[in-house]
N, C-alpha and C positions, 0 to 999 in steps of 0.2 A: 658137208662142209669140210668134214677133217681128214688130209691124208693119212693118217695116223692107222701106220699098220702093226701090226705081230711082228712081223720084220723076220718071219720063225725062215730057218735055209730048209735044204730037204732033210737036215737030222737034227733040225731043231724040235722038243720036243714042244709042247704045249701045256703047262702047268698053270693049275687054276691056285689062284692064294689068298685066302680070305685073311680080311683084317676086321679089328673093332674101329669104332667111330661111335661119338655120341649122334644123338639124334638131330639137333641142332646142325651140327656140323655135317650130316648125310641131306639133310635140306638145303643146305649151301649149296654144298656140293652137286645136288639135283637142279638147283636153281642157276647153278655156273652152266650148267655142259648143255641144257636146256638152249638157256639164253644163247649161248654160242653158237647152236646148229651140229653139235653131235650127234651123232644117230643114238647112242647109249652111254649110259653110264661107264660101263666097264671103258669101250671107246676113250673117254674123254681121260679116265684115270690113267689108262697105258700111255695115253699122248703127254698127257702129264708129266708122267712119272719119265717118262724117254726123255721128255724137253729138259726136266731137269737132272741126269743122269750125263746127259750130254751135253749140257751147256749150264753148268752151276754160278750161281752169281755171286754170292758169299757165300763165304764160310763161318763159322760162330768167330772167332778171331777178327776177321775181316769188319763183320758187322758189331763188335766191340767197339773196334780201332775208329769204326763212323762214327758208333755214337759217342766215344772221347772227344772228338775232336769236334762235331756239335757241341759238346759241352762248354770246349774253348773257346770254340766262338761265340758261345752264349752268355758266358762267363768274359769274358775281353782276353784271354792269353792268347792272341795272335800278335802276326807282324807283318807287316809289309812287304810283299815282294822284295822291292829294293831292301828291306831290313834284313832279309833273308839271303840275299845275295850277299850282302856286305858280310854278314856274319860266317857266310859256309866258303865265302873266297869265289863264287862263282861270277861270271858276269852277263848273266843270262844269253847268251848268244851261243848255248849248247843246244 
């Protein structure tokens, strides 16, 4: 199923690198790449790990900033577009 290659050029070398994992979490993990149509493990984790190496979605900062602002809204501190124009001087037709 997975294009997911090494990507290795002709003087790339090929390094293996083990990490820890609970058990729990290596089940997951078997049970992701399984369900998906990976050929392996390893496979599934380089795909992974590449997809998000190369295209990161938040940062700790970033996913703060979401959940502040969940909280505003969960909490009532917002404002209206139009409240929001009126206050920043904009008049949304930027």
């Amino acid at each position: 199923m997975s294009k997911a290659t090494t990507n290795a050029g002709d003087d790339d070398e090929i390094v293996t690198v083990n990490f820890k994992v609970t058990q729990s979490f290596l089940d997951e993990i078997d049970d992701t790449w399984q369900g998906r149509g990976f050929n392996s493990r390893s496979e599934f984790i380089r795909y992974t790990l590449r997809d998000a190496t190369e295209f990161p979605t938040f940062d700790r900062d970033e996913l703060v900033a979401l959940l502040q602002a969940e909280e505003d809204i969960r909490d009532g501190r917002t404002m209206s577009a139009e409240e929001a124009r009126e206050q920043f001087g904009t008049d949304g037709d930027e």
